[in-house]
C-alpha positions in Angstrom: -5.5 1.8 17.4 -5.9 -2.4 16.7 -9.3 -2.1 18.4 -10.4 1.1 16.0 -9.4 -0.4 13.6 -10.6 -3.7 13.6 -14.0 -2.2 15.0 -14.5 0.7 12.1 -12.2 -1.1 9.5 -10.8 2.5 8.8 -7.5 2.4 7.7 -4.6 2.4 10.2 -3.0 5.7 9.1 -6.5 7.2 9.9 -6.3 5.7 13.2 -3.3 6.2 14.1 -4.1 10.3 13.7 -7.1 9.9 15.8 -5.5 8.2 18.3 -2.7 11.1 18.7 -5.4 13.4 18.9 -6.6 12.1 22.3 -5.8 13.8 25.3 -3.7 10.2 26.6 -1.5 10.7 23.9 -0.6 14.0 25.1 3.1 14.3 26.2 4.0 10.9 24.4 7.5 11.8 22.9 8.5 9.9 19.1 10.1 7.4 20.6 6.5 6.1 22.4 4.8 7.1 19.1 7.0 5.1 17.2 6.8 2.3 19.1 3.2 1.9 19.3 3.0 2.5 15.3 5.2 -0.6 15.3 3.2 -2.7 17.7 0.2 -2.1 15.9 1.8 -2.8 12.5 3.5 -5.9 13.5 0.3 -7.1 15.2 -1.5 -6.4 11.4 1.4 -8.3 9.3 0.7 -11.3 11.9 -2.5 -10.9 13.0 -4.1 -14.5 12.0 -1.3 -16.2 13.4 -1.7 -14.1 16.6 -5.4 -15.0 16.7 -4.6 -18.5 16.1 -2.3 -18.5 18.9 -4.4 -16.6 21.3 -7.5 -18.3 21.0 -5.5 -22.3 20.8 -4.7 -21.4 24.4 -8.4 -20.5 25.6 -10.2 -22.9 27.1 -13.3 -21.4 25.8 -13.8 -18.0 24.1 -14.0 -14.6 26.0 -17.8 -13.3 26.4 -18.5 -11.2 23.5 -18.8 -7.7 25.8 -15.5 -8.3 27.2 -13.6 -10.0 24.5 -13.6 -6.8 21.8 -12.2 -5.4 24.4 -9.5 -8.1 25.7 -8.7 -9.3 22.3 -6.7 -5.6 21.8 -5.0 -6.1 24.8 -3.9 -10.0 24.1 -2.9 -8.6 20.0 -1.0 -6.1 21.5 1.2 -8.4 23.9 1.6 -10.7 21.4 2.9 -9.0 18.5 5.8 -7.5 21.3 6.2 -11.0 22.4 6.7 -12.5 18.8 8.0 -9.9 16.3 9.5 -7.0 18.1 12.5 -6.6 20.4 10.9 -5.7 23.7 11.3 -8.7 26.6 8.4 -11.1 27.3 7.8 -10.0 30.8 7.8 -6.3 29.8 5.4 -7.2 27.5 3.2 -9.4 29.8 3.7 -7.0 32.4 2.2 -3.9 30.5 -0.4 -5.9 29.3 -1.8 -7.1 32.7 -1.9 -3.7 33.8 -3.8 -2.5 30.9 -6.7 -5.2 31.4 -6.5 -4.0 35.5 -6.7 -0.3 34.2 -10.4 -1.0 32.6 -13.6 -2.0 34.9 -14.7 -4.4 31.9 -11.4 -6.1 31.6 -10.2 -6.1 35.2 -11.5 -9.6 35.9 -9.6 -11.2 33.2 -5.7 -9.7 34.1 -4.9 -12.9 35.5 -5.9 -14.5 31.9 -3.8 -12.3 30.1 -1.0 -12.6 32.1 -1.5 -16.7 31.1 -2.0 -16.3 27.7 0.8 -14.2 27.1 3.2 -16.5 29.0 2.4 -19.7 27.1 2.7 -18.0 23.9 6.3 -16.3 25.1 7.0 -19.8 25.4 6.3 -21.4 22.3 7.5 -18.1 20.2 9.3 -20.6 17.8 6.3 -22.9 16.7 3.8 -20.2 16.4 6.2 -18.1 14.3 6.8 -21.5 11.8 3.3 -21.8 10.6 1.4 -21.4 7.4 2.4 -17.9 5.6 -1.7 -18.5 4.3 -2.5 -17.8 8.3 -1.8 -14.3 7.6 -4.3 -13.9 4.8 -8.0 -13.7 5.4 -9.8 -16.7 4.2 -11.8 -14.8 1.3 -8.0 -12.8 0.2 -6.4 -16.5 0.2 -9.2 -18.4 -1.8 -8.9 -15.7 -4.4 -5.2 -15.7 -5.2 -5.0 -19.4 -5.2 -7.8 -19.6 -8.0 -6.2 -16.9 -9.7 -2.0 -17.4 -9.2 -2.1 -20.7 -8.2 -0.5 -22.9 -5.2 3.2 -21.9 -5.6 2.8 -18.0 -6.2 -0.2 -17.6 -3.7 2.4 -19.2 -0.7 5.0 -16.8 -2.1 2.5 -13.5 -2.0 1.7 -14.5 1.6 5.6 -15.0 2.4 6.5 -11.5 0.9 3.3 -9.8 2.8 5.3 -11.5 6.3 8.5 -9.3 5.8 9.6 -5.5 6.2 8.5 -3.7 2.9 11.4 -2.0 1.0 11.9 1.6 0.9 11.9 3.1 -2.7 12.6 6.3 -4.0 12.4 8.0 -7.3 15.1 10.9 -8.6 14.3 14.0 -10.6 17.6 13.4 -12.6 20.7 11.2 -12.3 19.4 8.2 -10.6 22.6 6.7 -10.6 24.8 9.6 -8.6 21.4 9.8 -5.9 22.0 6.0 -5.4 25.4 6.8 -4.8 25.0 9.6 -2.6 22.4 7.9 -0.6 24.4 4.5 -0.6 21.4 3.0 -2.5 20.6 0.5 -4.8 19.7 0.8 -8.3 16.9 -0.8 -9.3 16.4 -2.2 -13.1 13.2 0.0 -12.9 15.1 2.8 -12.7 13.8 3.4 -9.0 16.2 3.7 -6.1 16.2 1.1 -3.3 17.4 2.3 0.0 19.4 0.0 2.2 18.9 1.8 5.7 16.3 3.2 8.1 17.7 6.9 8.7 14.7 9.8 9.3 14.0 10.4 5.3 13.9 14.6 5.9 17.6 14.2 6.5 18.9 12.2 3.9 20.6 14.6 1.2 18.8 15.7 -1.6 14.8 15.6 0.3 15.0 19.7 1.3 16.4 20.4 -2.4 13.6 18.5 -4.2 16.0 16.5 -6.1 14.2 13.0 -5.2 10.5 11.5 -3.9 9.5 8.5 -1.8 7.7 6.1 -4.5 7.7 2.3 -4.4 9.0 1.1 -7.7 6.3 -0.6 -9.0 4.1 2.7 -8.4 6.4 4.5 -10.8 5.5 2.1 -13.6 2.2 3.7 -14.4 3.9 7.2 -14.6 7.1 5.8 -16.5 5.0 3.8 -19.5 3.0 7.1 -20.4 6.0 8.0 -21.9 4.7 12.0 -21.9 7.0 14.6 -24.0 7.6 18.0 -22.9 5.1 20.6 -23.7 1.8 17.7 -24.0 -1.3 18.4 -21.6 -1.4 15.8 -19.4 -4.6 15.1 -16.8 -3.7 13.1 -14.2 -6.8 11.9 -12.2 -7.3 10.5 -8.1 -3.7 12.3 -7.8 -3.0 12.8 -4.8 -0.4 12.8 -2.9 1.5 13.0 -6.4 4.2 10.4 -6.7 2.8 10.0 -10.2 2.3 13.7 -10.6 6.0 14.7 -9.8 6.9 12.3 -12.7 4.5 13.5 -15.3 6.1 17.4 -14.4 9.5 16.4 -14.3 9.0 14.9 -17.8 8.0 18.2 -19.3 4.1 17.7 -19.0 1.5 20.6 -18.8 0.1 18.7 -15.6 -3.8 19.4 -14.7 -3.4 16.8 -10.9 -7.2 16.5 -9.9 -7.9 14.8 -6.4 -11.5 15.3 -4.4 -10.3 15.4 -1.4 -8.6 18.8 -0.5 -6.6 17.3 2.3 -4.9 15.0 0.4 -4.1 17.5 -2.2 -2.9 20.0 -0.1 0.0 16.9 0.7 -0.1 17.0 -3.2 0.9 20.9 -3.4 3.3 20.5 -1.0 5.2 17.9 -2.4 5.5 19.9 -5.5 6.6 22.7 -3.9 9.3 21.0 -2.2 10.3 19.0 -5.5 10.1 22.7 -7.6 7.7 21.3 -10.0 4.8 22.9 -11.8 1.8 22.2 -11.7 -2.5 22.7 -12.0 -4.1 21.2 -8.6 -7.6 21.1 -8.7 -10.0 20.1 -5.7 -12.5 17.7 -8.2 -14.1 15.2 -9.0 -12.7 13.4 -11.8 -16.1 12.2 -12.8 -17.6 15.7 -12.8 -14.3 17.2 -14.4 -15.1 19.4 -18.0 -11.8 20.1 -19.5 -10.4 20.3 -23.3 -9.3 16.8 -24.2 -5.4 16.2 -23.4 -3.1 14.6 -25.2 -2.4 11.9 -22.3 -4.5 11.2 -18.9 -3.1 8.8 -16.1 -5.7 7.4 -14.2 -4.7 5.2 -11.0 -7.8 4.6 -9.6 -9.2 4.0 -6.3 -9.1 0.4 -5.0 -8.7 -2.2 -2.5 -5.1 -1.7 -2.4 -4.2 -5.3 -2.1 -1.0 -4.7 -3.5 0.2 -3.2 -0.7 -0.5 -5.1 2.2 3.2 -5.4 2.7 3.5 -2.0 3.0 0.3 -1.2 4.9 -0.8 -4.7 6.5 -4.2 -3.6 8.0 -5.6 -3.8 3.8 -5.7 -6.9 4.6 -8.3 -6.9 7.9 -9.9 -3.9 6.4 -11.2 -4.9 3.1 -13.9 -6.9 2.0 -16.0 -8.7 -0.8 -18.3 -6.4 -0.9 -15.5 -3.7 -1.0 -14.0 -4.8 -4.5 -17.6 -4.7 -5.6 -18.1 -1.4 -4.9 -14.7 0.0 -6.0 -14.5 -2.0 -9.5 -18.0 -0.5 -10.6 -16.2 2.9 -9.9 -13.4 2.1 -11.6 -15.5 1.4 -14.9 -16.5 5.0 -15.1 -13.8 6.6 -14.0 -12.5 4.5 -17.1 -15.1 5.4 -19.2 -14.6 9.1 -18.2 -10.9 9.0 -18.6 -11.5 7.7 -22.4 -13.3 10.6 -23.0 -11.2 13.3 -22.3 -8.8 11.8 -24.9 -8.1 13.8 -27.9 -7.5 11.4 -30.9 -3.9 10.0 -30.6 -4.1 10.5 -27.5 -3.0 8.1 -24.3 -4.4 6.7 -21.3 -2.6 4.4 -18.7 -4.7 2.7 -16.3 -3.3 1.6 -12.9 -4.3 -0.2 -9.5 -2.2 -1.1 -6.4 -4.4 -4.4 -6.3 -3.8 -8.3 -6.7 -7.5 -8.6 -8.1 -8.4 -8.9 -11.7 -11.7 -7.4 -11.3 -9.9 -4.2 -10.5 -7.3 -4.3 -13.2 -7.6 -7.4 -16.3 -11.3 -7.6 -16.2 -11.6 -3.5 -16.4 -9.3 -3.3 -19.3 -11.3 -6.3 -21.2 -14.7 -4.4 -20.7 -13.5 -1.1 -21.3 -12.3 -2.6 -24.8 -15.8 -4.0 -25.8 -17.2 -0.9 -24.5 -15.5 1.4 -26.6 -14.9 -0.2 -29.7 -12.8 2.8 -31.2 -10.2 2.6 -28.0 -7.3 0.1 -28.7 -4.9 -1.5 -26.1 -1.2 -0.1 -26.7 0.6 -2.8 -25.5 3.4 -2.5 -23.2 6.8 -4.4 -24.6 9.6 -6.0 -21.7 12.0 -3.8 -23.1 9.8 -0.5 -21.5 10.2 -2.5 -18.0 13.7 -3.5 -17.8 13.8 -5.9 -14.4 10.5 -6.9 -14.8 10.0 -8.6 -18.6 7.9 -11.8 -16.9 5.4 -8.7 -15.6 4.2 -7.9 -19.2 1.0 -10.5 -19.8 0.4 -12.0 -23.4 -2.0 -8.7 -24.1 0.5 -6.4 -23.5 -0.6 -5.2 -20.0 1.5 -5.2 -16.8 1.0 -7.2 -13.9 3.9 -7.3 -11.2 3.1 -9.3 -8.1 5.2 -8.8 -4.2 7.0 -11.8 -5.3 9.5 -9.7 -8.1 12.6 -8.4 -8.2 14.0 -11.1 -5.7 17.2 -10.4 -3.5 19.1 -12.5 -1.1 18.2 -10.0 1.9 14.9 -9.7 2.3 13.9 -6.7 3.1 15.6 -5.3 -0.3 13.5 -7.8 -2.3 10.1 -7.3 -3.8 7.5 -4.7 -4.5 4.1 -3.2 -4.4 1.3 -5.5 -6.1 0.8 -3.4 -9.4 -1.8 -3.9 -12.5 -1.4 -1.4 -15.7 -2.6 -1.0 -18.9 -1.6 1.4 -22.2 -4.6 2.3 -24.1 -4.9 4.5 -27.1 -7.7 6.3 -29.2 -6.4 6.1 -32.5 -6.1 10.0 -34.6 
């Protein structure tokens, strides 16, 4: 999985289905699965200090043929070694007999075997560096221009620790926090303390709750849609957003393009007993009435979220944000236009990057001169006031909602924005 990855910077989740497809993986009961998800997600929260560590203790570096395919092999001892509870010498040990296992890697066993020892025995200094290690150069040079020194460290710090697990309630947060020995979040999400299976907590086979990180229910939450008003909501899949637009009393249109993903969509709203219109389209393309609200979280680098899904990190690129932010301008522009007047838009990304979510909004606006900003006020987002920037948009960052444990504290990496064409 770390070498497909790294190799076709596809997305981990993508890999980790291919590589359960292959016939090796055949017979590997959940408790092997599980483990190697965590190996490879460890190695991605802590793979520039793993590099760092591997290639400080190489007298000179591997031949490129046989180092794409060593490198796995040293990531993969390593992050055991370091951040998961499995002992050094299992760890070295499965390692060496990897490298034997391969003609191209045989000859370097005995190397593995060092490298993984030394770094077994300086765990403690390697696992004190820079959080910055753990950010590609490009990612790190950004944020500091943009957040500064202080926040920048802190981003990098939160991207280093266990993600929290939210949830979001059809009705009565308060008794489902209760019932599932939760916390309850200022938000108005649910924060769950423990780790159990989440298709056996009480309340997932009824419907009466979804998994959501809390700062993805913002976008949802500050549409503020009223029973009975056509809502569109566009890239939906798999419908975190789209199970609170129908619990609010929306007629919900939930168009996606890719069929898979909606058919997770459908699914989910089955299980959640919600109505609504899925539509395999795309939103570009789509020719509909205009509706009284649309929610558009568009596609992009997903920054945000490398604490939840640390590979965005290794995966993403320059040339990536270009890409996605000249989409995002006309899915903007598109979304704008199937307005009615009066009616709503909310804008969202899951990205740190202002090109994805201030710089859109401010274009957007001198685009389309008759489309004002409706600007979001702290009240809207108890728990978060310092989110709400001095134009009324939203901009929450890993580093809120702070708690003593860490793995309780924080959130996703959000950006939104209210816009409204005026009747």
């Amino acid at each position: 999985m770390i070498a497909d990855v790294l190799a076709s910077r596809a997305a981990l989740d993508d890999c980790f289905d291919r590589a359960l497809r292959k016939e090796e993986a055949r017979g590997l009961d959940e408790r092997d699965t599980a483990l190697a998800r965590a190996i490879a997600t460890a190695a991605f929260r802590r793979l520039g200090t793993i590099r760092h560590a591997i290639a400080s203790r190489l007298s000179r570096e591997l031949p490129r043929r046989a180092g794409g395919a060593v490198e796995p092999i040293l990531i993969v001892g390593a992050a055991q070694i370091l951040l998961l509870d499995v002992p050094d010498h299992a760890a070295v040990d499965a390692a060496v007999e990897i490298a034997k296992g391969e003609t191209h890697t045989a000859h370097f066993a005995g190397l593995v075997n060092a490298i993984l020892r030394k770094i077994a025995a300086a765990r403690a200094d390697i696992l004190a560096g820079d959080p910055l290690a753990d950010t590609p150069t490009w990612l790190a040079e950004r944020w500091l221009r943009f957040y500064g020194r202080d926040t920048t460290h802190a981003i990098a710090a939160a991207h280093r620790q266990e993600p929290p697990l939210d949830i979001s309630a059809k009705t009565e947060p308060l008794v489902w926090a209760e019932r599932l020995a939760g916390v309850l979040l200022p938000t108005g999400s649910i924060r769950l303390r423990g780790h159990a299976a989440i298709p056996t907590l009480p309340g997932y086979a009824q419907g009466e709750w979804w998994v959501q990180d809390a700062a993805a229910a913002l976008p949802a939450r500050l549409l503020a849609v009223k029973p009975g008003e056509r809502v569109a909501d566009l890239c939906a899949a798999p419908g975190g957003k789209t199970a609170q637009l129908a619990a609010a009393g929306g007629d919900v249109l939930a168009v996606d393009r890719s069929a898979q993903r909606l058919k997770r969509l459908v699914a989910n709203m089955a299980r959640l007993k919600l109505e609504v219109t899925a539509r395999v389209a795309d939103a570009l393309a789509l020719d509909e009435p205009p509706f009284d609200a649309v929610l558009l979280d568009a596609p992009c680098t997903a920054t945000g979220t490398i604490r939840r899904h640390p590979d965005v990190a290794w995966t993403k690129t320059p040339e990536d944000l270009t890409k996605l932010a000249a989409l995002q301008r006309r899915l903007l522009d598109k979304a704008a236009s199937l307005l009615k007047p009066g009616g709503r838009l909310v804008y969202s990304v899951c990205s740190l990057e202002p090109e994805e979510g201030e710089q859109q909004i401010s274009e957007i606006l001198a685009r389309m001169p008759g489309l004002n900003r409706l600007p979001v006020v702290a009240d809207e987002i108890h728990g978060l006031e310092r989110a709400v920037t001095p134009h009324g948009d939203v901009r929450v960052v890993p580093t809120f909602l702070p708690n003593e444990a860490p793995r309780l504290a924080g959130m996703d990496g959000f950006f939104v924005a209210r816009l409204l064409r005026p009747a």
